[in-house]
N, C-alpha and C positions, 0 to 999 in steps of 0.2 A: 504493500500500500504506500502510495505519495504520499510523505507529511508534509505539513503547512510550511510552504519556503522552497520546499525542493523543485529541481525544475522537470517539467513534462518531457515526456519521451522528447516528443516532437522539438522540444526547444532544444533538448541535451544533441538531436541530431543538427539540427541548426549551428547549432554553437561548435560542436565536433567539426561541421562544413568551413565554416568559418574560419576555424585554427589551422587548417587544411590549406586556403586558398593562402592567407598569412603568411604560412612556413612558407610557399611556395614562392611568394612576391620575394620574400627575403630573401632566399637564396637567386631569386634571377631578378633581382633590383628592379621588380614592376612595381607602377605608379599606384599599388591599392590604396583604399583611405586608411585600413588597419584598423584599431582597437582606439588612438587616440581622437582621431576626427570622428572615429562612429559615434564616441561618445557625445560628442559636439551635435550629430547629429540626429541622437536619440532625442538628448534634449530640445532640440529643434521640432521636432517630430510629437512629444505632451507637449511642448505652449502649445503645438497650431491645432495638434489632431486631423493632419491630411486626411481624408480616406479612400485617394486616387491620387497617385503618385506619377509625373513622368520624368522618366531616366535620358539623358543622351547621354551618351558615353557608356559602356558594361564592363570593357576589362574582361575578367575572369567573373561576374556575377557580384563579387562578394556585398558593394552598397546595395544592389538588388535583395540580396538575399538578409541585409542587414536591415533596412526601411521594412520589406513585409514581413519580416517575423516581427519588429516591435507594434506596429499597425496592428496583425493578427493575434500578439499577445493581450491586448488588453489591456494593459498596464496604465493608461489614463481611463478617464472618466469620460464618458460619453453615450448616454444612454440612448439617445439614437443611432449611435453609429451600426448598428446588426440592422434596425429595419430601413435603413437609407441605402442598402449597400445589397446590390443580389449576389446569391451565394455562388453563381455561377460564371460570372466575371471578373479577371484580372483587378488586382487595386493596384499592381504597378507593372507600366508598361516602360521598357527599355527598349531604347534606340542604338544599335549598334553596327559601325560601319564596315567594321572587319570582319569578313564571315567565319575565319578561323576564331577570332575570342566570343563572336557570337555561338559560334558551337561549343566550344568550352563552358562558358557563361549557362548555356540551357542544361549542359549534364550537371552543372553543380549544382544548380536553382532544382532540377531533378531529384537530386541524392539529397536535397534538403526539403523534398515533400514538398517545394513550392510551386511547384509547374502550374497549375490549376490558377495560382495567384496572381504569377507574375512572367508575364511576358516580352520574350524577347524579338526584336523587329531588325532583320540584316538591310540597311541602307540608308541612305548617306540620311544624314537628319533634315536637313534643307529639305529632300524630297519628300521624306516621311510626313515631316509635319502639316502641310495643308491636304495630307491623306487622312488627317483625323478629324478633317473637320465635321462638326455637327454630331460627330460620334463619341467624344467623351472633352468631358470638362475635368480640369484639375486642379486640386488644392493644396501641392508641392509639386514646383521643378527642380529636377540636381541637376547643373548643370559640368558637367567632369569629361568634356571631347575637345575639340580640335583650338581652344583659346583664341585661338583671333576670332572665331567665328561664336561665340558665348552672345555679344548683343545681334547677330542673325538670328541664331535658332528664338532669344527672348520675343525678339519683334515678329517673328512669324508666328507664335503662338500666340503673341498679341495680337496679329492680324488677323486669326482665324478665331479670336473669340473663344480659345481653351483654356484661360485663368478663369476659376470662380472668382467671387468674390474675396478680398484677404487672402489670399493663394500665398505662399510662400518661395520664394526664387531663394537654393540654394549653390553657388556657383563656388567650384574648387581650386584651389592654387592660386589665388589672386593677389598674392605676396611674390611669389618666384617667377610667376608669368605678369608680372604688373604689366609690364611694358602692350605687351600681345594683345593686353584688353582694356585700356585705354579708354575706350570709345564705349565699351559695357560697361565697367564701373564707373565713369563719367554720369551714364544714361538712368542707373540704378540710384544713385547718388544723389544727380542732379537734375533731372526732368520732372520731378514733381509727382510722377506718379506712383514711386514708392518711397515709402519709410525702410533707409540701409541702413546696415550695422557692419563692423567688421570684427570677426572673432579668428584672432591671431592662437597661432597651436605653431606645431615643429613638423616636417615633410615625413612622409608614410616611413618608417622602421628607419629616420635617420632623423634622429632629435635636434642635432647641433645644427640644423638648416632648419631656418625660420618661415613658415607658411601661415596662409590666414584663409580661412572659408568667407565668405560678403552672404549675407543673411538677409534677403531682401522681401518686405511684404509689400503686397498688391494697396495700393492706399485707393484704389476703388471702392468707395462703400455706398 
């Protein structure tokens, strides 16, 4: 029998997934978020309580696999969140432009029971995006692909009308790639249409290099 505290199969298989993709970045120096951004963006994830997620960028899965298990664990309050949500649709949909880590990405999301959840899309985001229109609205973007292109893919989901209301723009690297985006955190910052923040952390399993996530809400209300 679970006692009170222990964690569910399902999350201990999550979390095993997770330490997996980890070891793996660390030994071939990929750009996952790791253990210290996820934290950044757990807490991201209880203030807004997204309950439709979209990803550009996948990597190996792991933010994929990190945003729906906290969403599917329940761990904030939200008593409508089960009757607003059908049980047979994706709560987070990933965009990815490489079709070898988009195959990688859907076996781990797999081996972590998420497949049903969370979806992953092989092509370039530019094109994907106005493929979604009228089809799903969202109340978190992570934005983690090509940097110079972070205020593209923003404005194309602003052009298609897929921010709810207070949606949350979570956009990665914006310390080490300052330069590259420029024109996004300018836009995020400075245009008026949302309330930024910057939350400074250290680069995926290399702490001595200073990184910062820009934590941006929809000021649509």
């Amino acid at each position: 029998m679970k006692t009170k505290g222990e964690p569910s199969e399902p999350n201990n298989i999550v979390l095993k997934i997770l330490a997996e993709i980890e070891e793996t970045a660390r030994k071939e120096f990929l750009p996952s978020i790791g253990p210290i951004k996820g934290k950044i963006i757990e807490d991201v994830i209880k203030e807004y309580k997204p309950k439709k997620v979209l990803e550009i960028g996948t990597l190996h899965g792991y933010s994929a696999i990190l945003i729906a298990n906290i969403i599917l664990s329940g761990e904030y309050d939200n008593e409508n969140f089960n009757s607003e949500r059908s049980s047979t649709e994706p709560i987070l949909i990933s965009v990815e432009k490489d079709q070898k880590l988009a195959n990688i990405a859907r076996k781990n999301i797999e081996k972590a029971r998420l497949s049903e959840k969370v979806q992953v899309i092989n092509g370039d985001a530019l094109e994907i995006i106005p493929r979604l229109k009228s089809k799903f609205k969202f109340n978190m973007i992570f934005l983690d692909a090509t940097k110079s292109e972070y205020l593209k893919y923003l404005q194309l989901i602003e052009k298609y009308s897929l921010l709810n209301k207070r949606a949350v723009v979570v956009a990665d690297n914006v310390l080490i790639y300052e330069n590259e985006m420029k024109d996004y955190l300018d836009y995020v910052r400075n245009s008026g249409k949302y309330i930024s923040r910057t939350t400074e952390t250290s680069l995926e399993f290399t702490k001595n290099v200073k990184d910062a996530l820009e934590v941006s809400i929809n000021a649509d209300i």
